[in-house]
BAKETOR-922940 format. One record per residue (C-alpha): residue number from 1; residue in one letter; z, x, y. Coordinates in nm, 4 decimals, always signed. Example, Ala and Ser with C-alpha at 12.3 -4.5 7.8 and 13.67 -1.06 7.14 Angstrom:
BEGIN
<node lumgu="1" miti="A" pz="+0.7800" px="+1.2300" py="-0.4500"/>
<node lumgu="2" miti="S" pz="+0.7140" px="+1.3670" py="-0.1060"/>
//
This chain:
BEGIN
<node lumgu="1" miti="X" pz="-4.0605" px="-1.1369" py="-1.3882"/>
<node lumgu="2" miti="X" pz="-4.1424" px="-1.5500" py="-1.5292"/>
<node lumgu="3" miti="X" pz="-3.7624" px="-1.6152" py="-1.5160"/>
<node lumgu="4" miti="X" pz="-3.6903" px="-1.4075" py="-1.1579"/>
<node lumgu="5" miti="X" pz="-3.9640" px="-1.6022" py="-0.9738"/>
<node lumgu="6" miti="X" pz="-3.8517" px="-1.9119" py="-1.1291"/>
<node lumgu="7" miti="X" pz="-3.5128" px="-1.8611" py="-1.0365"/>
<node lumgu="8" miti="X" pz="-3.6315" px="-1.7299" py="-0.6749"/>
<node lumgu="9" miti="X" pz="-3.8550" px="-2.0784" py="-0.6623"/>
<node lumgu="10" miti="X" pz="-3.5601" px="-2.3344" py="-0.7465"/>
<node lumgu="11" miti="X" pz="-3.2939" px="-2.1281" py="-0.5540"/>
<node lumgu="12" miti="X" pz="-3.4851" px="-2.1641" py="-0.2011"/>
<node lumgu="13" miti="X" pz="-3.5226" px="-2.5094" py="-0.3061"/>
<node lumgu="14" miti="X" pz="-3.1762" px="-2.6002" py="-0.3405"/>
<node lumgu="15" miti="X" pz="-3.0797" px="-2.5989" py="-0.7118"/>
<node lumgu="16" miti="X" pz="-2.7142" px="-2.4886" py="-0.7664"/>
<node lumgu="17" miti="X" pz="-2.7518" px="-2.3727" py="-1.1104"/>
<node lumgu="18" miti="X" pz="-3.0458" px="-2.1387" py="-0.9895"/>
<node lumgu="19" miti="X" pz="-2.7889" px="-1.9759" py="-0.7247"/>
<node lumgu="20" miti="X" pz="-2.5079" px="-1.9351" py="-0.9695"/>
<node lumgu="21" miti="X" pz="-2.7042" px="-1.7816" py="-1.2042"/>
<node lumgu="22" miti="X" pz="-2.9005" px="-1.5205" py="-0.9406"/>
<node lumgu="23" miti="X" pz="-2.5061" px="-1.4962" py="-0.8272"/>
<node lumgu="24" miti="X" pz="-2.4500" px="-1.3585" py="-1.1770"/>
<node lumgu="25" miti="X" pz="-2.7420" px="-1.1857" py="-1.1870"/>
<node lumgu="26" miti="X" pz="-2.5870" px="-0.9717" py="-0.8715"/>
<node lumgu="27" miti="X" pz="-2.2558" px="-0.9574" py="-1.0369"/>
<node lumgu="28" miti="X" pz="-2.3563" px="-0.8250" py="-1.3759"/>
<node lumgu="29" miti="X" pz="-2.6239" px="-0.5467" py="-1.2342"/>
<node lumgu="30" miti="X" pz="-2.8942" px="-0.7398" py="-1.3866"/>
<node lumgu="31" miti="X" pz="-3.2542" px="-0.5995" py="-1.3322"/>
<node lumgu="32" miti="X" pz="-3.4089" px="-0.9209" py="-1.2881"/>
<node lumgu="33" miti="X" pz="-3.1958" px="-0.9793" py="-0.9551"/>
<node lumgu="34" miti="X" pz="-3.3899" px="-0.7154" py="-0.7930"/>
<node lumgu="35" miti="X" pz="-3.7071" px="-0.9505" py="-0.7837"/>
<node lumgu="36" miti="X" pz="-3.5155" px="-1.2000" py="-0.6481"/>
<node lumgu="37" miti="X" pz="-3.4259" px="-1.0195" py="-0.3825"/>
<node lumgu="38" miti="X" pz="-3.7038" px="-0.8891" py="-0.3117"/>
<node lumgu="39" miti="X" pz="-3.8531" px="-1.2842" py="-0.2226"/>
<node lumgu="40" miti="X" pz="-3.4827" px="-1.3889" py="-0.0997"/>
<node lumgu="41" miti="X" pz="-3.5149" px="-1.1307" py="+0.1989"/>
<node lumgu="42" miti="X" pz="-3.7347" px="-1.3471" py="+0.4046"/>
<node lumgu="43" miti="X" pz="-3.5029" px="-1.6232" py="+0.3504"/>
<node lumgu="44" miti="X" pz="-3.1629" px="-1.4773" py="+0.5032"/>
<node lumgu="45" miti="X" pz="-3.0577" px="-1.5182" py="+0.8739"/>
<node lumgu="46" miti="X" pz="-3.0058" px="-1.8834" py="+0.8949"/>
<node lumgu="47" miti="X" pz="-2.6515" px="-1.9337" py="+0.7575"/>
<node lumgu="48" miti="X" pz="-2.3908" px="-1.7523" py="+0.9940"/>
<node lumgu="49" miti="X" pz="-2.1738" px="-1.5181" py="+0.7758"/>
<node lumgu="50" miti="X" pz="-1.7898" px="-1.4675" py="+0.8656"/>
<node lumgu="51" miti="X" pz="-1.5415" px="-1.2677" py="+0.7263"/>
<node lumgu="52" miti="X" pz="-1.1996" px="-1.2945" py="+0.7005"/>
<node lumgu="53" miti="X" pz="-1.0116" px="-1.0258" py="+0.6071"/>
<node lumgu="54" miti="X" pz="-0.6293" px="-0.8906" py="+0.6915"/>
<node lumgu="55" miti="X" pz="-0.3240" px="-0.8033" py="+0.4408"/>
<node lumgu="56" miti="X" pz="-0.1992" px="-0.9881" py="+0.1302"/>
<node lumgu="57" miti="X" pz="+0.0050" px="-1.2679" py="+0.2058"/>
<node lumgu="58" miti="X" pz="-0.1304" px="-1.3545" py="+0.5783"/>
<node lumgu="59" miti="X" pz="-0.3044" px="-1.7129" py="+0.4119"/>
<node lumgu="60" miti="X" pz="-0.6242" px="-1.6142" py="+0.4187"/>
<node lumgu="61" miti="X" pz="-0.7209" px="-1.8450" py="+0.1687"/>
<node lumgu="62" miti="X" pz="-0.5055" px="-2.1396" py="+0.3363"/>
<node lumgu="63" miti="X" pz="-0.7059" px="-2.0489" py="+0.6589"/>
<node lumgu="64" miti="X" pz="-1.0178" px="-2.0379" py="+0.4768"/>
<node lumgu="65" miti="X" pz="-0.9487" px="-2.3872" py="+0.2962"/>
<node lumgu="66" miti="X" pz="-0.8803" px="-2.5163" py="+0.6225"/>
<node lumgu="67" miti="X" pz="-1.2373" px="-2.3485" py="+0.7844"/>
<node lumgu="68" miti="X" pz="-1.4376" px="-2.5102" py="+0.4863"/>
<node lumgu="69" miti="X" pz="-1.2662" px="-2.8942" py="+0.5627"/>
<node lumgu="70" miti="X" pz="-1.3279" px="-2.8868" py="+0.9194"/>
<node lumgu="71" miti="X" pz="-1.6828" px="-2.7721" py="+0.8520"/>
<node lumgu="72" miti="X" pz="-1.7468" px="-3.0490" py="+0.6143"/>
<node lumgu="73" miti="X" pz="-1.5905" px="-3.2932" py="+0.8749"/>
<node lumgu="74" miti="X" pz="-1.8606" px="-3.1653" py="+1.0981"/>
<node lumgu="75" miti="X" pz="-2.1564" px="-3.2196" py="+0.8502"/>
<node lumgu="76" miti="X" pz="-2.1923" px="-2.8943" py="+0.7791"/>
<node lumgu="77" miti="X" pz="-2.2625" px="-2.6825" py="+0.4696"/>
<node lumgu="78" miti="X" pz="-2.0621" px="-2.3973" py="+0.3321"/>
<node lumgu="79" miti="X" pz="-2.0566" px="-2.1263" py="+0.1208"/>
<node lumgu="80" miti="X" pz="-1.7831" px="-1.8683" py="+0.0181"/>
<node lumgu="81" miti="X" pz="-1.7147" px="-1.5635" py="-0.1261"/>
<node lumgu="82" miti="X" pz="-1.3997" px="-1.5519" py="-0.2370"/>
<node lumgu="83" miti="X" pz="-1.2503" px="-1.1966" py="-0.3702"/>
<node lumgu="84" miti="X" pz="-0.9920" px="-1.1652" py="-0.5778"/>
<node lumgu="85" miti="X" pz="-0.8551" px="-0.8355" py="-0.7202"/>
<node lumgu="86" miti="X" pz="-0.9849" px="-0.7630" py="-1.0982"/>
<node lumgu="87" miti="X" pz="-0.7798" px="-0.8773" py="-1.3804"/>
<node lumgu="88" miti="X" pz="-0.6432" px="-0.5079" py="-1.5560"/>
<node lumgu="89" miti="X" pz="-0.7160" px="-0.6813" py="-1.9204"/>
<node lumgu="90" miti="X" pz="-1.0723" px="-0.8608" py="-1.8248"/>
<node lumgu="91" miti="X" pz="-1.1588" px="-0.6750" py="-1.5380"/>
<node lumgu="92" miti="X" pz="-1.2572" px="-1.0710" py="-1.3998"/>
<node lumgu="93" miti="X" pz="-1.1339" px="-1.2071" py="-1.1071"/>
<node lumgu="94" miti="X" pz="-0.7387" px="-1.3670" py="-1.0818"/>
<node lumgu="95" miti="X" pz="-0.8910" px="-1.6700" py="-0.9259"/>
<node lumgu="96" miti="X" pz="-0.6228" px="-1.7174" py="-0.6979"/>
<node lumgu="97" miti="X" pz="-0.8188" px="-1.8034" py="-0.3907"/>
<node lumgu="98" miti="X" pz="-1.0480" px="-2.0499" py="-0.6341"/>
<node lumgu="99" miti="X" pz="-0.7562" px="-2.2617" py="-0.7239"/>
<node lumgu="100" miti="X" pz="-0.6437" px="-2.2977" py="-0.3318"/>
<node lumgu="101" miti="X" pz="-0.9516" px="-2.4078" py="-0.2269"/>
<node lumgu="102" miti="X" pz="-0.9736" px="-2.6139" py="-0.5692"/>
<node lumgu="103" miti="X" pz="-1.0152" px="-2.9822" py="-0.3399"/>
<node lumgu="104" miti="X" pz="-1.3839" px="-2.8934" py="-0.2319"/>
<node lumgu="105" miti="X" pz="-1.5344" px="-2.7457" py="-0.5227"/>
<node lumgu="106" miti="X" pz="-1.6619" px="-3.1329" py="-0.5869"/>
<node lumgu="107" miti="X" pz="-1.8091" px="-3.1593" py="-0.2988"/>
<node lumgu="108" miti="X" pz="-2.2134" px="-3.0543" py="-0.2951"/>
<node lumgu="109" miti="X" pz="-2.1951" px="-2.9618" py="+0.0488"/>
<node lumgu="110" miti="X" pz="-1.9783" px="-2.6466" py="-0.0452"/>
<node lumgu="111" miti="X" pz="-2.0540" px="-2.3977" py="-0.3110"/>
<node lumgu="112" miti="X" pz="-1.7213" px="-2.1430" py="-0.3861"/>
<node lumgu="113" miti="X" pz="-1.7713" px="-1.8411" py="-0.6062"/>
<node lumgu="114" miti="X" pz="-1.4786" px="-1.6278" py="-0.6983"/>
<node lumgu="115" miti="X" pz="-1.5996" px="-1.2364" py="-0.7270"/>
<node lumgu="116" miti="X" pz="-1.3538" px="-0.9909" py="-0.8889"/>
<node lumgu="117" miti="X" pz="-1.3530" px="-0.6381" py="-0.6860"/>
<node lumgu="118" miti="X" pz="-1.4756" px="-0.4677" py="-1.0004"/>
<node lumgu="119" miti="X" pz="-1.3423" px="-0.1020" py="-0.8585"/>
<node lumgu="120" miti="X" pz="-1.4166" px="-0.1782" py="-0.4989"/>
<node lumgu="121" miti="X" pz="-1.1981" px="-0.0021" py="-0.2273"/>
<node lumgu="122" miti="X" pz="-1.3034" px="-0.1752" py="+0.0538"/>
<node lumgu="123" miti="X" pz="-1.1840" px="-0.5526" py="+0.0157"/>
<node lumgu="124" miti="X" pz="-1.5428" px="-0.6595" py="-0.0885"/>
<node lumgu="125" miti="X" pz="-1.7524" px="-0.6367" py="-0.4141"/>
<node lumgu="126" miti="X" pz="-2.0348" px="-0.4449" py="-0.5090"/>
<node lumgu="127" miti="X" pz="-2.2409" px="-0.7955" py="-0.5211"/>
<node lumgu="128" miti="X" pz="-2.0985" px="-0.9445" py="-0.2214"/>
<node lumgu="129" miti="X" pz="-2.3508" px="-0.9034" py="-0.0189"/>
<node lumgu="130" miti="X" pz="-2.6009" px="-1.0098" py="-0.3060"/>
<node lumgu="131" miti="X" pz="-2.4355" px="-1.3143" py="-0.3353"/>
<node lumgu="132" miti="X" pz="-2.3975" px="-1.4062" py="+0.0597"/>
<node lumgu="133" miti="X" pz="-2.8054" px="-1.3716" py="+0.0563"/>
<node lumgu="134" miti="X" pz="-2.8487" px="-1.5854" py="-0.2016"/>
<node lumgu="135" miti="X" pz="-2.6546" px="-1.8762" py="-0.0090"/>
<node lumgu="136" miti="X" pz="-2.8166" px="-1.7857" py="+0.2461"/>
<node lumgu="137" miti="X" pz="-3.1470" px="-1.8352" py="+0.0989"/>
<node lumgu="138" miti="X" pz="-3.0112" px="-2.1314" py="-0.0915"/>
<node lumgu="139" miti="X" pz="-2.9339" px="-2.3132" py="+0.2653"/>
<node lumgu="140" miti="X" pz="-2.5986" px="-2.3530" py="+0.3080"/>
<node lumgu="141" miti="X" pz="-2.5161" px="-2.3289" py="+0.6840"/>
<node lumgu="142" miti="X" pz="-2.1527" px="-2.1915" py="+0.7420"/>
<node lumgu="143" miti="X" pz="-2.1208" px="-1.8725" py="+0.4746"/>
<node lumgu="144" miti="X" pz="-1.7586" px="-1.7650" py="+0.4732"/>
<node lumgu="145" miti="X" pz="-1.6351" px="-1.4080" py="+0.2946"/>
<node lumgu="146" miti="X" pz="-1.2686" px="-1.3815" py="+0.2108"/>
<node lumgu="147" miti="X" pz="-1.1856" px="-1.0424" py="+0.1212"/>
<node lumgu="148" miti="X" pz="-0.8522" px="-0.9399" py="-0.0783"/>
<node lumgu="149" miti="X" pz="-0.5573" px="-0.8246" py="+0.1073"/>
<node lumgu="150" miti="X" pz="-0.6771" px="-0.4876" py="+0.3005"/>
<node lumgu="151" miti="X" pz="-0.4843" px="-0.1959" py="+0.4453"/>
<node lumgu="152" miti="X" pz="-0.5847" px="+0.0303" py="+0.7307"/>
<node lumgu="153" miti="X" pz="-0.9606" px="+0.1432" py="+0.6830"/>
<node lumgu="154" miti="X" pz="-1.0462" px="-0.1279" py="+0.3664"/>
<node lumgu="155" miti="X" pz="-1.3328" px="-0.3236" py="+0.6137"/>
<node lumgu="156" miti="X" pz="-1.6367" px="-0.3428" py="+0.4241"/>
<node lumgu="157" miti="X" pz="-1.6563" px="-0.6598" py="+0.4866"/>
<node lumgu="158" miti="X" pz="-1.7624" px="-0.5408" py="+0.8864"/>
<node lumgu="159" miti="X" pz="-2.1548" px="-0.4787" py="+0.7113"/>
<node lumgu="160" miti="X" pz="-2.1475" px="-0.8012" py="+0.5543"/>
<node lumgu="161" miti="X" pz="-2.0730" px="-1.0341" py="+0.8500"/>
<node lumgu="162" miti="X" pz="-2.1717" px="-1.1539" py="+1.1605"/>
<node lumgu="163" miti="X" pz="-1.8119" px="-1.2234" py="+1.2573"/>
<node lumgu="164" miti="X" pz="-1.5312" px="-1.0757" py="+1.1141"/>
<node lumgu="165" miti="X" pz="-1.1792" px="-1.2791" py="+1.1415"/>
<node lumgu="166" miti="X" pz="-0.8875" px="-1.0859" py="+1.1200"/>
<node lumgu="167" miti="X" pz="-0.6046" px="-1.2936" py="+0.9597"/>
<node lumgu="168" miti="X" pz="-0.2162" px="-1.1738" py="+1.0485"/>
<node lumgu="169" miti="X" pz="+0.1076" px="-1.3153" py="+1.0514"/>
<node lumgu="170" miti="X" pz="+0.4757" px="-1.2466" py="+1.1946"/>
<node lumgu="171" miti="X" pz="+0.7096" px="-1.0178" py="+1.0010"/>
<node lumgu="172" miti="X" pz="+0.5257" px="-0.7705" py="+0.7972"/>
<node lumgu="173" miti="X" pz="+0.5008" px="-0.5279" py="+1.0702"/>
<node lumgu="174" miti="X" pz="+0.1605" px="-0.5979" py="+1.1461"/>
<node lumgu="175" miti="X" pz="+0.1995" px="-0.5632" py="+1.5336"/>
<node lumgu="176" miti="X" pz="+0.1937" px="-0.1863" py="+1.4876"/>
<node lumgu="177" miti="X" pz="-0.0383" px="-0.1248" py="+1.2412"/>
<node lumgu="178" miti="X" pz="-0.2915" px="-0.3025" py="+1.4747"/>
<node lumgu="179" miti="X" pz="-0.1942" px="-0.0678" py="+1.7068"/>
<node lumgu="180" miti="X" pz="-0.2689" px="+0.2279" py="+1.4693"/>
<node lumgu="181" miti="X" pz="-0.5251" px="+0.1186" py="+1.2461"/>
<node lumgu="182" miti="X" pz="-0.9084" px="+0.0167" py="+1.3232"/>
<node lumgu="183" miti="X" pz="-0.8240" px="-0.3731" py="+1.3316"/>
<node lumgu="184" miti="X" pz="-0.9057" px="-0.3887" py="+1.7014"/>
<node lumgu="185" miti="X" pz="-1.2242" px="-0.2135" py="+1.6260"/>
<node lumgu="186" miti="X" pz="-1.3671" px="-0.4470" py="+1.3622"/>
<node lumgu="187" miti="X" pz="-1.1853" px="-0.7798" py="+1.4809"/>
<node lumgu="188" miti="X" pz="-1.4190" px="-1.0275" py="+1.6739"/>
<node lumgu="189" miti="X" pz="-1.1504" px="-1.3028" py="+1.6332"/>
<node lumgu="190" miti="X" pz="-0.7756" px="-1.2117" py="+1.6004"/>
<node lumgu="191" miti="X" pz="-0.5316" px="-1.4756" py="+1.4509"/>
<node lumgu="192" miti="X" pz="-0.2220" px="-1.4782" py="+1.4321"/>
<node lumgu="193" miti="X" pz="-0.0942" px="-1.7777" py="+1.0657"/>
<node lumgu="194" miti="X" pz="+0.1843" px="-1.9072" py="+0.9972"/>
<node lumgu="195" miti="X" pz="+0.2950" px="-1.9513" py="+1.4586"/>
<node lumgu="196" miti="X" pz="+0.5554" px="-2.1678" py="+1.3318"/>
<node lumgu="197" miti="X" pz="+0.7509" px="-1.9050" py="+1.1768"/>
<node lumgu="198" miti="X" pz="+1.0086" px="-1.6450" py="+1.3903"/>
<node lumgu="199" miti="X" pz="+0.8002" px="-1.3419" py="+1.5505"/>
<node lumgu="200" miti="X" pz="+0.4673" px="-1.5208" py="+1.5598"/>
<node lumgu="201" miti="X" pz="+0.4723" px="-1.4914" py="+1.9574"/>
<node lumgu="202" miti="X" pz="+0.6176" px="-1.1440" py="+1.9609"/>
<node lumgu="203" miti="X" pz="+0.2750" px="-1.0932" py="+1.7509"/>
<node lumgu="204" miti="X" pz="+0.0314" px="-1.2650" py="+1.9690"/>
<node lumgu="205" miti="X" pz="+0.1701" px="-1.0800" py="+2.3031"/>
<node lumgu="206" miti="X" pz="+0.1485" px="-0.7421" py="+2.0964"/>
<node lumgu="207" miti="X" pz="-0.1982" px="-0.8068" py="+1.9691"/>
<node lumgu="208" miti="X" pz="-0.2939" px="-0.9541" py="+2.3324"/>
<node lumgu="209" miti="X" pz="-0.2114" px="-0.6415" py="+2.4927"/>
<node lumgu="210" miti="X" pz="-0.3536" px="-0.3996" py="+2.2572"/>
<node lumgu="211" miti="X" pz="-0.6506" px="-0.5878" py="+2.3250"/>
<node lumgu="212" miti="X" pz="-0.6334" px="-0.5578" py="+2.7218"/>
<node lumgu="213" miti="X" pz="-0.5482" px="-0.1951" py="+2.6517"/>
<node lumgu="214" miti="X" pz="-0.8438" px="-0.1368" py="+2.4963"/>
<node lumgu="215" miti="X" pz="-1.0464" px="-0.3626" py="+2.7374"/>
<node lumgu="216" miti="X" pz="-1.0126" px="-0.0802" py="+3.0053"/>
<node lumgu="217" miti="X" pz="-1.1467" px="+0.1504" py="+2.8242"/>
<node lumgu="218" miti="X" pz="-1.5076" px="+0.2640" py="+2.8974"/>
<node lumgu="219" miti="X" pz="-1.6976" px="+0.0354" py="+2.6710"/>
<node lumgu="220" miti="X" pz="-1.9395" px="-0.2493" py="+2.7024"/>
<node lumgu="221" miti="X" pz="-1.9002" px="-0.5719" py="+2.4772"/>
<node lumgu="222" miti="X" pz="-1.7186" px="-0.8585" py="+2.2889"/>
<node lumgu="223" miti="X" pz="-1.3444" px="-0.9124" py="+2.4265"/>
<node lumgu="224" miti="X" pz="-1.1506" px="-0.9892" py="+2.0929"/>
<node lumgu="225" miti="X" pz="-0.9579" px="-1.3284" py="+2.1221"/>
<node lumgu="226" miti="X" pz="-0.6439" px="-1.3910" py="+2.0210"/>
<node lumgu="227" miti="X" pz="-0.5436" px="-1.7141" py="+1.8683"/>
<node lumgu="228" miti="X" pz="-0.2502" px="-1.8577" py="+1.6539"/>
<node lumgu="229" miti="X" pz="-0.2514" px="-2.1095" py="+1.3955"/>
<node lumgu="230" miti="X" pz="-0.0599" px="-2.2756" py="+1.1491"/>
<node lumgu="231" miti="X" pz="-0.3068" px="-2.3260" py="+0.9084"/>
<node lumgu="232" miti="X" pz="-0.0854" px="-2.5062" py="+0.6127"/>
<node lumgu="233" miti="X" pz="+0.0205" px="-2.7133" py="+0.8509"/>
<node lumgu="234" miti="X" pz="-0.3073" px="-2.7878" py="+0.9687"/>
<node lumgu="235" miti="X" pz="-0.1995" px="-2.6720" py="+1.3176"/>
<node lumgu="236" miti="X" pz="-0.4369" px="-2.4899" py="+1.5350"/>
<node lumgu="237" miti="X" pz="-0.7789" px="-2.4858" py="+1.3596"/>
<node lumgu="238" miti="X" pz="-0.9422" px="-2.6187" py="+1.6325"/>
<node lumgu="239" miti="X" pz="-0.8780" px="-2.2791" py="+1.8090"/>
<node lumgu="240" miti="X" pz="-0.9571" px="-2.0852" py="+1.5495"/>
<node lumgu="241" miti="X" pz="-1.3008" px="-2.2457" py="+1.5396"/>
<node lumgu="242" miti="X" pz="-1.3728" px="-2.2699" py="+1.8867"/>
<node lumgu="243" miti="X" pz="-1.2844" px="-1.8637" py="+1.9310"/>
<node lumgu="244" miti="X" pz="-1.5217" px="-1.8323" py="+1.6374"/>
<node lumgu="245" miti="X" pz="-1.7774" px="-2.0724" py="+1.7855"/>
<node lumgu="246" miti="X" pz="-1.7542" px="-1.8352" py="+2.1008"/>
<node lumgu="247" miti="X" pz="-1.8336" px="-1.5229" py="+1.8968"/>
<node lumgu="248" miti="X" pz="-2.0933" px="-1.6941" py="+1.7987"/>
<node lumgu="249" miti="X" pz="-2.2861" px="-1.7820" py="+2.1352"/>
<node lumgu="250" miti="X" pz="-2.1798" px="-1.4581" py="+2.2921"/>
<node lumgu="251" miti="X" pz="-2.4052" px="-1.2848" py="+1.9620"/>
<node lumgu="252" miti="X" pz="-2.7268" px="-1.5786" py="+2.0071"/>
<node lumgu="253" miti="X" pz="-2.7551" px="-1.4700" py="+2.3674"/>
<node lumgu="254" miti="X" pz="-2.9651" px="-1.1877" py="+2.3217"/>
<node lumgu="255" miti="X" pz="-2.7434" px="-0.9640" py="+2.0733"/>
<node lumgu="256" miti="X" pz="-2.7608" px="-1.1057" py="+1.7431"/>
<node lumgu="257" miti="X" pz="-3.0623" px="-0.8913" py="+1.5966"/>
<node lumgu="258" miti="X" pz="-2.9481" px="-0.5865" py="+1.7119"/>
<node lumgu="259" miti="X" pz="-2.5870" px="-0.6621" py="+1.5971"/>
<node lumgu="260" miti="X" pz="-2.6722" px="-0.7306" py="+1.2708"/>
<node lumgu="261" miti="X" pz="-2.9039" px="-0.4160" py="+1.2122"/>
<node lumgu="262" miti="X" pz="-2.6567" px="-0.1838" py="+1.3703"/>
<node lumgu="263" miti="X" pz="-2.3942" px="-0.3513" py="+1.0903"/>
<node lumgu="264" miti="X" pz="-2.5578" px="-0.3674" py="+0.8293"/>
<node lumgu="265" miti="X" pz="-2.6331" px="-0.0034" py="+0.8705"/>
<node lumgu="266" miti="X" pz="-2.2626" px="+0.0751" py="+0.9279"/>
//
């Protein structure tokens, strides 16, 4: 209970090494996490927590690279979650995502932590959450969760943010399988990678007007964006951010508590 409230005291205050090791903690099921959580709660809510998600091989870790960089332009802080899947001979994490994002993890203003899935379905870990609290509490402003590739109903990454980024790109058939999978229903921010390639604009008009499809519909709410990037080019960003940015404000006008109770109930 010494070493948990110790941890708990320098975490909130900003030590590093305290938040990797309550990280750990999370990771490795470890009892003395639970007391840290249990002061962490009333330190959560500050950082805003986005997920991106979407299949293997869209560049969601390009995209995310390029999210972190434009934060830090903007003096802001960031944290991420990276998830990779589990190694089949250590059961660790591939650290594939770690090593794209491997220019920041110098920089003090951004704290990356590579999470293997550890038998999770649902393109998140066990601990993610654990871990998103903790740089929360920790005081990092931007927190950014980057799932592994996900299929059709693999979105448990929906309870952990407070904006969930769908990443697609042109020529994996992904057109459709927006059409028939939930994508529409847990996408705030639709984008369309890699624009430069052939069939990125066949994609955005496809995703646009399953979008307006649904927007007839008899519901009340968020009108998913669509945006295109090409984010190893460093083309587009700026959209990206500002659709994000709009998610945002739409949520701090009056929705945000109830939005994040009715997901993290979900």
């Amino acid at each position: 209970m010494r070493e948990s409230s110790e941890i708990l005291e320098r975490l909130v205050a900003g030590d590093r090494a305290a938040l990797a090791r309550a990280i750990t903690w999370a990771e490795s099921g470890d009892a003395r996490f639970r007391d840290v959580l249990s002061g962490v709660n009333e330190h959560v809510g500050r950082g805003w927590r986005v997920g991106v998600t979407g299949p293997p091989g869209a560049g969601k870790s390009t995209l995310t690279n390029e999210l972190i960089n434009a934060h830090r332009d903007a003096g802001r802080t960031v944290g991420v979650v990276a998830v990779d899947p589990s190694s089949p001979f250590t059961g660790g994490a591939l650290l594939g995502d770690r090593i794209r994002m491997d220019g920041r993890t110098s920089d003090e203003g951004v704290f990356i932590r590579s999470m293997a899935t550890r038998g999770g379905h649902g393109g998140i870990a066990r601990a993610t959450v654990d871990a998103v609290d903790a740089m929360d509490a920790f005081g990092l402003d931007e927190l950014l969760i980057e799932t592994v590739g996900v299929g059709q109903a693999e979105y448990d990454v929906v309870g952990a943010a407070d904006t969930v980024l769908v990443v697609l790109c042109p020529g994996a058939g992904d057109g459709v399988q927006a059409l028939k999978s939930g994508i529409l229903e847990v996408a705030d921010v639709l984008c369309v990678n890699k624009a430069d390639l052939t069939g990125a604009d066949r994609l955005v008009s496809d995703l646009e007007e399953a979008v307006e499809l649904r927007a007839h519909e008899p519901h009340e709410g968020w009108v998913t964006p669509v945006v295109s990037c090409s984010a190893g080019k460093s083309e587009g960003v700026d959209g990206v951010l500002a659709a994000l940015a709009s998610h945002r404000e739409w949520l701090e006008d009056g929705r945000l508590e109830e939005h994040r109770k009715t997901r993290r109930l979900a």
